[in-house]
Phi, psi and omega in degrees: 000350164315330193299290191336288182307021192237333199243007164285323188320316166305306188287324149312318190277326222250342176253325168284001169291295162335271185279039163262347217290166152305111196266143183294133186281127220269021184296169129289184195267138188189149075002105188218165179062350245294166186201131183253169180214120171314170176292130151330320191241019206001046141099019178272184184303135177291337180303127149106352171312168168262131184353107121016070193227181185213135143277161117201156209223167190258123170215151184056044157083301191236043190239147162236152185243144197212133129227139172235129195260141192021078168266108160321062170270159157322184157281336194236069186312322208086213183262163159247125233219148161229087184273180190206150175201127180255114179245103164069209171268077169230095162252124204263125163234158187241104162265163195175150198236160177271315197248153175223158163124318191304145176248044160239171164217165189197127182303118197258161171235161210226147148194144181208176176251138148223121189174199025264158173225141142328136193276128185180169178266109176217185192269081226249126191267139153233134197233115161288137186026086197032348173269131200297140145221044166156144173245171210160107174279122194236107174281118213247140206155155206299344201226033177286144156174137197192169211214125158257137170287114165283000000 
């Protein structure tokens, strides 16, 4: 007579498994946390710094974390700004300094949140002070984490 009493247990635990999942969130699509580093070399050559690259990987389910590592600025930035535009699943990021003009330079690390998105496939343009230098497909899903080369 044990069976019986086995399967309403199954069927509560199968429904409290069910309203643990994560619900999509209702923020806007938004650039959060951004975090800056100061220069790296305090503007001596940039020559022999370590490699240029962006991590990103998926957190807190529906965010992706960008760090891009020895991201190229002047020595004398001003802030370092990351804007974003979205066209269908085409994401565009903007990295951009307020001041230009100094003529040294030096490597910096960048990291922000972006989301919260949809688990999908898009396109990702990244661009310094508007000009694109690298594209990039990114399949996006609960286990993303991935490493681009500059």
């Amino acid at each position: 007579m044990k069976i019986p009493i086995i399967y309403p247990v199954l069927v509560v635990l199968a429904i409290a498994l069910d309203s643990c999942k994560k619900e999509f969130p209702n923020d806007p699509l938004a650039i959060k946390d951004l975090l800056v580093s100061e220069c790296k070399t305090n503007g001596d050559i940039v020559k022999g710094t370590d490699q240029e690259y962006i991590t990103v990987k998926t957190v807190d389910d529906f965010y992706l974390l960008f760090n891009h590592i020895n991201s190229i600025f002047n020595c004398d930035p001003g802030q370092i700004t990351v804007s974003i535009e979205i066209l269908s699943n085409t994401i565009t990021l903007n990295e951009d300094e307020t001041q230009s003009g100094v003529r040294c330079y030096c490597p910096y690390d960048i990291e922000f949140k972006l989301g919260p998105l949809q688990y999908d496939t898009y396109s990702i343009i990244l661009q310094k002070g508007g000009l694109t230098y690298k594209e990039y497909t990114l399949d996006f899903n609960k286990s993303t984490d991935i490493k681009i080369n500059i």
